[in-house]
N, C-alpha and C positions, 0 to 999 in steps of 0.2 A: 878322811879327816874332816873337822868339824870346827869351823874358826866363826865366833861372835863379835858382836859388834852392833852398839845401840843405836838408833838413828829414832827422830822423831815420826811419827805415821804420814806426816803432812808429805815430808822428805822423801820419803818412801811412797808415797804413791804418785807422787811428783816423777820420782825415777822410774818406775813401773809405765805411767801414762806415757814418758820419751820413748822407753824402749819398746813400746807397742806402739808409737806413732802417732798415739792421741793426739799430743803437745804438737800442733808446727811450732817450727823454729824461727820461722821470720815475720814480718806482720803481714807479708806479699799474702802468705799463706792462711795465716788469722785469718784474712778478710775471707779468702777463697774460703776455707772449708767454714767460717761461719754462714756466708751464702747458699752454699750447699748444704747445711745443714737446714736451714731457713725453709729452703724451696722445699727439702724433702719430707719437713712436717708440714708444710701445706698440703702436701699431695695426701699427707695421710690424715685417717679417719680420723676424727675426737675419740676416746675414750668412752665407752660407753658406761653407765650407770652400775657403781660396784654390788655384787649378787651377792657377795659376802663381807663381813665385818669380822673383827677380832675382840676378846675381848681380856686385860692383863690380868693376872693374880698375881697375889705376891709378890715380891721384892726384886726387882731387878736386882741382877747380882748377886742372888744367894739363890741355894738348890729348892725354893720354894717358889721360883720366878716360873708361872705358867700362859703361854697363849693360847686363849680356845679359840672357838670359830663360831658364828652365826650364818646361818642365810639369810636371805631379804624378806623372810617374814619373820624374823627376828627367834628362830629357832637353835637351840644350840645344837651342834653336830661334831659326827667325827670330820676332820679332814680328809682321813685313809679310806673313811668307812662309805660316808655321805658325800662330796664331793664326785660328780658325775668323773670318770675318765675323759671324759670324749665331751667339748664345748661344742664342736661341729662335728659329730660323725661322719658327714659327707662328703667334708671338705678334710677330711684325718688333721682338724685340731684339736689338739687336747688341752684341759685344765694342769698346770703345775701349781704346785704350793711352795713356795718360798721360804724357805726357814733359812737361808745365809745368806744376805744383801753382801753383792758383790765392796772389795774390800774392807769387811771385819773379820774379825778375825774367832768371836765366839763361835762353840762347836753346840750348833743348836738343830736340832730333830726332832721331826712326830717321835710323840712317846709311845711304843708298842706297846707298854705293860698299860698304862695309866687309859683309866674309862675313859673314851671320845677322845683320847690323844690328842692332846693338846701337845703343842710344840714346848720343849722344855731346853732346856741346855746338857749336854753331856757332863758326866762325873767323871772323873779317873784320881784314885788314889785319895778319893774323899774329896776333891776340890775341883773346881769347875774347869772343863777343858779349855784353852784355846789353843786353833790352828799354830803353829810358827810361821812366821816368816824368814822363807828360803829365797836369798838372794838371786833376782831382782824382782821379786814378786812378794805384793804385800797383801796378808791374808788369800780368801779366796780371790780367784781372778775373773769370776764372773759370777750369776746370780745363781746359786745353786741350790736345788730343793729337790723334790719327788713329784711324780705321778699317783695322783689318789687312786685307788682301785685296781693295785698292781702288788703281784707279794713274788719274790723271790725265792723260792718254794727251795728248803734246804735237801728237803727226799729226792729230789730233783737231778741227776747229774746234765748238764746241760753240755749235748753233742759236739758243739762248736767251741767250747775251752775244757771239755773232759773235766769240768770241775761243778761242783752241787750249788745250789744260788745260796746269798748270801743273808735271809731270812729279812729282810729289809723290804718295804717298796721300793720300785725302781727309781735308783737317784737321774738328775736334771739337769745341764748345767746349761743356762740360758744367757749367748752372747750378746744380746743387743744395747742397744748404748745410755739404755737406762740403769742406775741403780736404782734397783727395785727395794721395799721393804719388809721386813718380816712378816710372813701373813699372807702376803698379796697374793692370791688367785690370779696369773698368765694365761690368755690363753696363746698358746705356742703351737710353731710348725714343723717338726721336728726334721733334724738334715743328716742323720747318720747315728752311731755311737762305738764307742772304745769302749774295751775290757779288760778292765781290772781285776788281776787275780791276787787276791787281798788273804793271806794267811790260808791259801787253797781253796778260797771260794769266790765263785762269779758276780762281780759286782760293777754289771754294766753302769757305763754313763753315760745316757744318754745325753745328745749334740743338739739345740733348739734355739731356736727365734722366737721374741714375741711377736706375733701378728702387726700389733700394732707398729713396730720399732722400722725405722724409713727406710732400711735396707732389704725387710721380710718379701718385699715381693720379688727384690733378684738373689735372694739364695734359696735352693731349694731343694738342694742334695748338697752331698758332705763333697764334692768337689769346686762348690762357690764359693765353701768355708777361705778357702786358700787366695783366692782370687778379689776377697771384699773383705778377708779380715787376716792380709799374711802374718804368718809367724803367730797363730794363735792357735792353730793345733800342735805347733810344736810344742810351745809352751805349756799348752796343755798336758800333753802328756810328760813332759818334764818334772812339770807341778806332783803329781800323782805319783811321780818316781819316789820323789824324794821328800817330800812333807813330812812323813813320820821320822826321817832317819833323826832329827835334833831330840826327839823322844826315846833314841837307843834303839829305835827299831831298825831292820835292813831295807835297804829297797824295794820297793813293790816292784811286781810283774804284768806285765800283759799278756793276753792272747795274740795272737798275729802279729806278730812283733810290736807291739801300738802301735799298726797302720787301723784308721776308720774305717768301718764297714758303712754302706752308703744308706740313707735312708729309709729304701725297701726291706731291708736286712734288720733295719734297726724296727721298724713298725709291726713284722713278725714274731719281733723278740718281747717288744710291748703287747700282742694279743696272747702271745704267751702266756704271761706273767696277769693277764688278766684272769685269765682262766683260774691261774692257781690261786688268785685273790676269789673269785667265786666260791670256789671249793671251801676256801678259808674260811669265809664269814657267814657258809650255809654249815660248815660242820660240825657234830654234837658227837664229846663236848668239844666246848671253843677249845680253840688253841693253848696250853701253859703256857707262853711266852707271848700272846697278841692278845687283848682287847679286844674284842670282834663286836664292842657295844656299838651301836647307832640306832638311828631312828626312821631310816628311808627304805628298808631291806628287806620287805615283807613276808618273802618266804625264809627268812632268815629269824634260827632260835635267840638269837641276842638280843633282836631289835626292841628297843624301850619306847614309853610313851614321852612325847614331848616335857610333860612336866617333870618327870624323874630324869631327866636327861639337864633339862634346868635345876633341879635339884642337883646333881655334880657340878655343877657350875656356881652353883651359891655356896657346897661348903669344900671348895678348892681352898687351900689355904692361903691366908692375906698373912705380910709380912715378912718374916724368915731372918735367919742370921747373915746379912749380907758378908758378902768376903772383898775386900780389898781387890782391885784388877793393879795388879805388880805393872811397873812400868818396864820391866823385861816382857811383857808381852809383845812391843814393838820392837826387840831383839831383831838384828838380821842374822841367817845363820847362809855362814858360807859353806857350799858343801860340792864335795870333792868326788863326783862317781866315779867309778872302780872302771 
C-alpha cells in the first residue's frame, strides 16, 4: 500500500535530522554535542585548496541544465574520464564526485552518452526526475555520487551476486556531516559496501567518509558504521528498498541479505571496476552507450586536445525550456513492505 501526504521540506528534514539523532532534544545536549562538535573540527585539517571547479550551462530546471568540470589549470575535463581514482594511492583514498548533495531530491548524474560528461539531471517520461520522499526520509540521506575511473562492466557477471554490473560508474554514498555540493570533488575513506540488485543487475554502493569530516579517523571499517552513526545502515538499506516503489515500481533486492561487506571486500570490488574502466576508455571503437572523450589518457583513442575539449564547453547549450518543480515533489510517501 501506498498512502501520500504533503509536508513542507523544512518539516521533513527536521523529522529526518530527530529520527537519526542529529537534533538533541534538551539544551543540556545543544551545548554538549555543539562542544564536541567545536573540538572535533579543531583537531581536523583545513581544507585544502579546490583542484577542481565546475562550470553551469544552461537553465537550471530544464533538460538543458549542464555541470562541467575544470582542473586547476583551468582545463576542461571528463569527471569519469579525467579525474584520478585514487587522491592518495597509499593511503587507499580516493576522489568521489558528488552529483546529489545530501537531502535534494533531484536525480542528477554524470552523463554517459554526452562528450566530458557533464553532470546532467535524469529524464523519465520527457520530464525531469526527482527522488520521492519515502517516509521518514527526506530525499537522498547522504551525499551521494560516484567514483571517476570505475565502469561497471555489463559483460561482466559478478561472482558474488551472480548478477552482470549495471554499466554505470560505481555509485558513493558519503556519511559524514557535511552537506556537500554538486561538483564537489571528496577525497573519501571508504568502510564497506552493499548490493543492490536493481532490475537484475549489480549496483554496488559503495559506504565512505570524507577524510576531512571529524569522525573519519575513528571509523575505518563498515563495523564503526554502527557504533559512530547507529541506525544509519539500517536506514540505508531501507532507503534503497523502497524509493522507487511511489513510481510503481517493486522493491529492490540485495545480495547478502543487505548485510555490508567490510571494507577490504569493498576496495577489491573498487580495483575491479577499475580495471574494466581501463579497458573501457582504451577500447576501439569507443563504447555505443559511454563517452570515452577526455584529455588526460594518452594511450587512449578518444583522448582530445585541450582546445577541442573547451570547444564542447563553449557550445553546450545556454538556456532551455525550464519546467516548473511541482510542489508534490516534497510529497511524503508512506509505504507498506510486504
Amino acid at each position: 500500500m501506498l498512502a501520500k501526504i504533503t509536508r513542507s521540506s523544512f518539516y521533513a528534514s527536521r523529522a529526518v535530522a530527530r529520527l537519526s539523532g542529529s537534533i538533541p532534544t534538551s539544551s543540556a545536549a545543544v551545548a554538549s554535542n555543539c562542544r564536541y562538535i567545536q573540538i572535533e573540527r579543531k583537531r581536523t585539517k583545513p581544507h585544502e585548496m579546490a583542484l577542481y571547479e565546475t562550470v553551469e550551462k544552461g537553465a537550471k530546471n530544464s533538460p538543458s541544465y549542464s555541470l562541467y568540470f575544470k582542473n586547476k589549470c583551468g582545463n576542461v575535463i571528463s569527471p569519469m574520464h579525467d579525474i584520478p581514482l585514487y587522491a592518495n594511492e597509499q593511503n587507499t583514498i580516493y576522489n568521489m564526485v558528488v552529483e546529489v548533495p545530501r537531502w535534494t531530491n533531484a536525480k542528477m548524474e554524470i552523463s554517459l552518452k554526452t562528450p566530458l560528461n557533464p553532470i546532467k539531471q535524469d529524464i523519465k517520461k520527457g520530464k525531469l526526475r526527482f527522488v520521492a520522499n519515502c517516509f521518514p526520509h527526506k530525499g537522498y540521506i547522504w551525499n551521494y555520487g560516484a567514483l571517476p575511473q570505475t565502469w561497471e562492466n555489463p559483460d561482466h557477471i559478478e561472482p558474488s551476486t551472480g548478477c552482470k554490473g549495471d554499466n554505470d560508474p560505481i555509485d558513493v554514498i558519503e556519511i559524514g556531516y557535511r552537506v556537500a555540493k554538486r561538483g564537489d570533488v571528496l577525497k573519501v575513506k571508504v568502510l564497506g559496501t552493499i548490493a543492490l540488485i536493481d532490475e537484475g543487475e549489480t549496483d554496488w554502493k559503495i559506504i565512505a567518509i570524507d577524510v576531512n569530516d571529524p569522525l573519519a579517523s575513528k571509523v575505518n571499517d563498515i563495523s564503526d558504521v554502527d557504533q559512530y552513526f547507529p541506525g544509519l545502515l539500517r536506514a540505508t538499506v531501507e532507503w534503497f528498498k523502497i524509493y522507487k516503489i511511489p513510481d510503481g515500481k517493486p522493491e529492490n533486492q540485495f545480495a547478502f541479505n543487505g548485510d555490508a561487506k567490510n571494507a577490504d571486500f569493498a576496495n577489491t570490488i573498487i580495483a575491479e571496476t577499475h580495471k574494466f574502466w581501463q579497458n573501457l576508455v582504451h577500447q576501439s571503437p569507443a563504447s555505443g552507450s559511454i563517452s570515452t572523450t577526455n584529455i588526460t589518457n594518452r594511450n587512449s583513442e578518444h583522448v582530445i586536445a585541450k582546445e577541442e575539449a573547451e570547444k564542447i564547453l563553449s557550445e553546450a547549450p545556454e538556456g532551455g525550456q525550464v519546467e516548473e518543480v511541482s510542489d508534490t515533489v516534497d510529497t511524503w510517501h508512506f509505504i507498506h513492505l510486504k
